[in-house]
C-alpha positions in Angstrom: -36.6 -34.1 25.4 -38.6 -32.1 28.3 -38.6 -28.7 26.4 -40.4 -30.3 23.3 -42.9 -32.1 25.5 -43.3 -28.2 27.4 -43.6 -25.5 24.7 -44.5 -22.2 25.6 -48.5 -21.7 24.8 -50.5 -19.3 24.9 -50.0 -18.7 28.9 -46.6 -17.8 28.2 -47.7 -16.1 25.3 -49.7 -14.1 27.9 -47.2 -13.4 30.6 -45.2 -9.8 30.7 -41.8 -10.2 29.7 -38.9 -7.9 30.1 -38.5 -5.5 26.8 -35.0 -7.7 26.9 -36.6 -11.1 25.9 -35.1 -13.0 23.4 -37.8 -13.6 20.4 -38.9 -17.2 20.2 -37.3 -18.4 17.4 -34.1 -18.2 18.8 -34.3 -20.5 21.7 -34.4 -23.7 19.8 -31.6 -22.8 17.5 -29.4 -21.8 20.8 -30.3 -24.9 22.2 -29.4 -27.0 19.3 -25.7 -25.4 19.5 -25.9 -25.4 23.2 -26.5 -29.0 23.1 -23.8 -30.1 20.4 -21.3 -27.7 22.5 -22.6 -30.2 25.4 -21.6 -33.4 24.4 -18.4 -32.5 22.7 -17.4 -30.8 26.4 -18.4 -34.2 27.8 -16.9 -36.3 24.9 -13.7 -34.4 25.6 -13.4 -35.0 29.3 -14.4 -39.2 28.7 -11.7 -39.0 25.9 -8.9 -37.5 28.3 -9.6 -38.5 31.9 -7.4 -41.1 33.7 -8.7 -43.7 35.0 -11.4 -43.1 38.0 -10.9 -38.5 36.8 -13.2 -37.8 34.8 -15.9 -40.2 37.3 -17.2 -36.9 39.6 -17.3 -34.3 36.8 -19.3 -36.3 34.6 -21.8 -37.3 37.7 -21.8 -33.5 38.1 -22.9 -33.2 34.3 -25.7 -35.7 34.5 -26.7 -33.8 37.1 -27.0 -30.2 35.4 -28.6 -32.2 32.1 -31.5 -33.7 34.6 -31.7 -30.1 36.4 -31.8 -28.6 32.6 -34.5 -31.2 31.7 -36.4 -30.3 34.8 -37.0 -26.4 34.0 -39.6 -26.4 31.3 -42.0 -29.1 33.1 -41.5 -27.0 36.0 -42.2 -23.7 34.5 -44.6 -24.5 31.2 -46.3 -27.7 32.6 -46.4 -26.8 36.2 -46.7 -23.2 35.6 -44.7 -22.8 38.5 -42.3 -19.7 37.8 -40.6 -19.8 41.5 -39.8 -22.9 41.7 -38.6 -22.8 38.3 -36.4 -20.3 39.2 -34.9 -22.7 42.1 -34.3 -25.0 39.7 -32.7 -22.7 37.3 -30.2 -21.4 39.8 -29.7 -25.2 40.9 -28.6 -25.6 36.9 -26.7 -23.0 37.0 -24.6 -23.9 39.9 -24.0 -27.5 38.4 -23.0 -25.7 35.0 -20.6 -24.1 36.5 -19.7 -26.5 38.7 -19.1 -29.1 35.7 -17.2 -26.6 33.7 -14.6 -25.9 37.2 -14.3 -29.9 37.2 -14.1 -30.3 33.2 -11.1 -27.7 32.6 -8.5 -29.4 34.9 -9.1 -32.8 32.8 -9.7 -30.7 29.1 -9.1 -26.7 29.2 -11.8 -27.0 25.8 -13.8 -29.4 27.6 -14.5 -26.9 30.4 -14.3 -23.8 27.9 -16.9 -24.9 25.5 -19.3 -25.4 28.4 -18.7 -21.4 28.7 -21.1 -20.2 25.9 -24.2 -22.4 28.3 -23.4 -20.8 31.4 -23.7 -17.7 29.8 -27.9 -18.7 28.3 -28.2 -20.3 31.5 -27.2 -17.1 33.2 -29.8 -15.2 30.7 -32.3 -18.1 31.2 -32.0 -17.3 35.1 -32.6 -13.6 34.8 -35.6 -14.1 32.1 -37.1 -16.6 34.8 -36.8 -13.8 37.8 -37.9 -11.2 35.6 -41.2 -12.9 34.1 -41.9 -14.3 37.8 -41.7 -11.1 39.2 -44.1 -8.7 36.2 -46.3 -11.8 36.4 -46.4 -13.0 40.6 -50.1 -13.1 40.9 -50.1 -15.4 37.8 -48.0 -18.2 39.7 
């Protein structure tokens, strides 16, 4: 995975936060839920979709897991904190956009998908916060 490749360091370690960030430890064990709630969502709707349903909202989940895999290269390894935020935004659009396709096929496909569109919504406002106290850093 992308976010164990890009760790924060001690750049990020550096950076002003919001008094409102979560502490470290927390993001991998959210993730590791986040993740299991995930594939069960997308198990779901391959489980239950008629033939040729279930084609577009799964495309539209590959798309929010490479959008999601994307983020920490962009903002740890890249050090890029705008563009991060583009692409955070982007994910958050396709999560939301996956879970609106999910629910017609699975209504616990699409509401198990609710609990990362809530981090990702989190994730988006950390990303704008730390870009903005930190703009002449990237």
């Amino acid at each position: 995975m992308t976010a164990a490749a890009y760790r924060p360091d001690d750049w990020y370690a550096a950076l002003r936060k919001p008094w409102w960030t979560p502490p470290n430890w927390l993001f991998p064990l959210a993730w590791a839920i986040l993740y299991a709630l995930m594939s069960a969502s997308a198990f779901l709707v391959w489980s239950f979709a008629q033939p040729g349903e279930g084609t577009v909202p799964l495309v539209v989940y590959a798309v929010q897991l490479g959008l999601n895999a994307l983020w920490s290269p962009v903002f740890f390894g890249m050090r890029r904190m705008g563009l991060a935020y583009l692409v955070v935004v982007s994910l958050w659009i396709a999560v939301l956009a996956t879970a609106v396709l999910f629910f017609p096929i699975n209504y616990w496909a699409g509401l198990l998908l609710m609990p990362y569109l809530v981090w990702v919504t989190v994730a988006s406002f950390l990303n704008l916060s730390v870009w903005r106290l930190n703009r002449t850093s990237a």
